[in-house]
N, C-alpha and C positions, 0 to 999 in steps of 0.2 A: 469396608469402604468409608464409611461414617468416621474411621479416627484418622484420615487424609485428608487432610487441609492443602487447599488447594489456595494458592496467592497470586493473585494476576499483578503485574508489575510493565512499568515502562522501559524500554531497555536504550539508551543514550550511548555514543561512542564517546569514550572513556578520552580522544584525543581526535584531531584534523585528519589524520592520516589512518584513522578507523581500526587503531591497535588489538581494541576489545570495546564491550559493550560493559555498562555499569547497569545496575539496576535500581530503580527507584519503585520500594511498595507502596500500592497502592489501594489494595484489598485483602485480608483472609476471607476466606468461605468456605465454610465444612460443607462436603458433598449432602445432598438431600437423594434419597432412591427413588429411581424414578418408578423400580415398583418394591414394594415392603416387602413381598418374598424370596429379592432376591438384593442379597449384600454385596453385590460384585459390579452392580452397575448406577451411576448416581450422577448428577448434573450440580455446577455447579454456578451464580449468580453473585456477582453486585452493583451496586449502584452508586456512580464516582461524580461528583462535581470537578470539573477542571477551570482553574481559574488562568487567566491568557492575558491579564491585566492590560496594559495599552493597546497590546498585539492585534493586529488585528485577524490574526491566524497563526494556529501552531498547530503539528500533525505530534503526533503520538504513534510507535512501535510498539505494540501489546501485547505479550509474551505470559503465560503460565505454566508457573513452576510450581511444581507438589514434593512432599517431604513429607519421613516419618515412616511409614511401614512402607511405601514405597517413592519412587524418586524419577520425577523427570523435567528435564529442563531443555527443550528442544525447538528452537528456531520457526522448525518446520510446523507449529503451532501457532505463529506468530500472524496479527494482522494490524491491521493499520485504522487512525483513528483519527481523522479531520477533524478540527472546531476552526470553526471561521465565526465571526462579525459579519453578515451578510449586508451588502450596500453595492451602489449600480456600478457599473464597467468592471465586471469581475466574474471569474466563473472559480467554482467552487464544489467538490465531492469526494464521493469515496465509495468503494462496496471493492469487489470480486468480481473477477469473471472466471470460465473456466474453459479450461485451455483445451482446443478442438484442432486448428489448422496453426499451432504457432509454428516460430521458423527459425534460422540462424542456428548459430553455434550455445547460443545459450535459450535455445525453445523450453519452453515449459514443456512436459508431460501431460501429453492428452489424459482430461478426467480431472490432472490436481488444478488448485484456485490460483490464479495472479490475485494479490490483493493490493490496491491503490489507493492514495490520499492524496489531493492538489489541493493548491490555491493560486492565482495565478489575476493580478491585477496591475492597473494605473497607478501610479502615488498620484498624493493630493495634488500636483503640480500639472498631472498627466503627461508626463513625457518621461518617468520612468520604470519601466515593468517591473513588478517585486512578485513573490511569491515562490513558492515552493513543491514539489512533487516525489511522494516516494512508493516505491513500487516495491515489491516482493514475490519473485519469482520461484517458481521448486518444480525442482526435475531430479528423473531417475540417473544417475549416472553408474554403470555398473555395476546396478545392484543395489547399490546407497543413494539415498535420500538427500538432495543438496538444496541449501536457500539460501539466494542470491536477493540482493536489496540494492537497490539503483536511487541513488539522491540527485537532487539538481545543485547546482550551482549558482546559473545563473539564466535569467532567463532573457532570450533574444528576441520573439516578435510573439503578439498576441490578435488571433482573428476573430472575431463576435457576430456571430448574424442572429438576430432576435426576432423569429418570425411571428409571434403571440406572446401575451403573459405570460403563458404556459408553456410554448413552447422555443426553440433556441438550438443554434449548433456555435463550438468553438475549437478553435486548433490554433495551439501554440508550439514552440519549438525553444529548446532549455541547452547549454551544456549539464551532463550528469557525469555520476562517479559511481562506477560498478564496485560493490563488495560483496565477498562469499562469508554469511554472516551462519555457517551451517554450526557451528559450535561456537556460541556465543560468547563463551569466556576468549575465543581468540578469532574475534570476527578479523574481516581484513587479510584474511590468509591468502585471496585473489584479491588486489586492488586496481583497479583500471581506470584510466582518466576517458569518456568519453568524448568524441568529437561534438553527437548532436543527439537528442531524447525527442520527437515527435508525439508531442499526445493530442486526439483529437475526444469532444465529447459531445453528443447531442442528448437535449435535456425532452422527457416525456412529461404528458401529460399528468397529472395526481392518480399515485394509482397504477402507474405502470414504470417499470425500470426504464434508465436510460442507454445509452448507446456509449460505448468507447473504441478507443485504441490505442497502442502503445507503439512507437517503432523507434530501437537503437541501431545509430550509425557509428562506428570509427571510422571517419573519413571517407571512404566510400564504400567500407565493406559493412554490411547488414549483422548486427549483430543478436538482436532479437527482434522478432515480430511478435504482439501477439494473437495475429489473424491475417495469414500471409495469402494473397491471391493467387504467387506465382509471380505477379510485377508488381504489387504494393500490398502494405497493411488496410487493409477494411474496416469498418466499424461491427462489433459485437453486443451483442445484448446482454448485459451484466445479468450476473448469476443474483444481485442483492446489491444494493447499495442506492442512493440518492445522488444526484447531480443537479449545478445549479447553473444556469449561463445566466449573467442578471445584466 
């Protein structure tokens, strides 16, 4: 296990139209055993400065791939990585939840992680929304293991209700762009243009996770929920992650 170097890296669509993914390294790390008498099982760590120069947000796809005595490079390991510039009329997070009641034709798999990144604000001018949203879905499909990634495009209306310093609810609504990113060298094998992306988030006090949801529409048929009542998506308590309504 100690001669498997494991390399976390960012994974970028090589083209508009989401051909394949590129990868950019960003780390090696030689596994460390998590116990010494046993060579078979081993963790691995690093620690990355990411620099977003004017930006005032960029999300990161963060993917590891191992080589050398043994070899894996799979999607379905992939999560997601928000850096924002935090300042007012903006909400901003990221973590996991994990999928219990999702719906639609693309549900997650009760038990695996949806993993999420947004950012979602005013420009200076406040009259136009900017921001970003990317999600990562995986489910069983016959047996095999699929992951699907939904970006936005563009985003349409943005709600804020800030009931404390601490505390806060927000729901905006994006066009997005479904892709099946299960084999990353040839992400894009499913591309869909969506009609409309629904995310809602309520932000908790320090100290305790916050609240989400996700809901895709084509036009009016449901395409993913993921926390379906039966007549809408609901808000869920993330498995891990930070969220911010400011």
């Amino acid at each position: 296990m100690t001669h498997l170097p494991a390399t976390f890296a960012t994974r970028e669509l090589a083209s508009s139209i989401g051909t394949q993914h590129s990868l950019h390294w960003l780390h090696e790390s030689p596994p460390v055993l998590v116990n010494p008498s046993d060579s078979k099982t081993g963790t691995v760590a690093c620690s990355v400065t990411f620099e977003i120069g004017s930006a005032d947000f960029k999300d990161y796809t963060v993917g590891i791939v191992a080589d050398n005595y043994y070899t894996r490079d799979n999607s379905f390991d992939d999560t997601v990585l928000m850096v924002s510039k935090l300042g007012t009329g903006m909400v901003t997070g990221g973590g996991y939840i994990v999928n219990q009641a999702s719906a639609g034709p693309l549900a997650g798999t009760v038990g695996a992680r949806t993993n999420f990144g947004f950012n979602v604000k005013n420009n200076k001018t406040g009259k136009n929304l900017q921001g970003h949203v990317n999600t990562i879905v995986r489910r069983l499909e016959s047996g095999v293991w699929k992951t699907y990634q939904i970006t936005t495009t563009a985003t349409d209306s943005l709600a804020e209700n800030i009931t404390s310093p601490t505390t806060g609810t927000a729901q905006f609504s994006t066009k997005a762009t479904l892709l099946d990113i299960t084999k990353p060298a040839r992400a894009g094998h499913r591309c869909q243009r969506l009609t409309a992306a629904n995310y809602g988030d309520r932000q908790r006090r320090a100290g305790q996770h916050g609240q989400g949801f996700v809901t895709l529409w084509y036009g009016s048929t449901l395409v993913y929920s993921s926390n379906w009542s039966g007549t809408k998506t609901i808000e869920q308590t993330l498995g891990g992650g930070n969220l911010q309504v400011r």
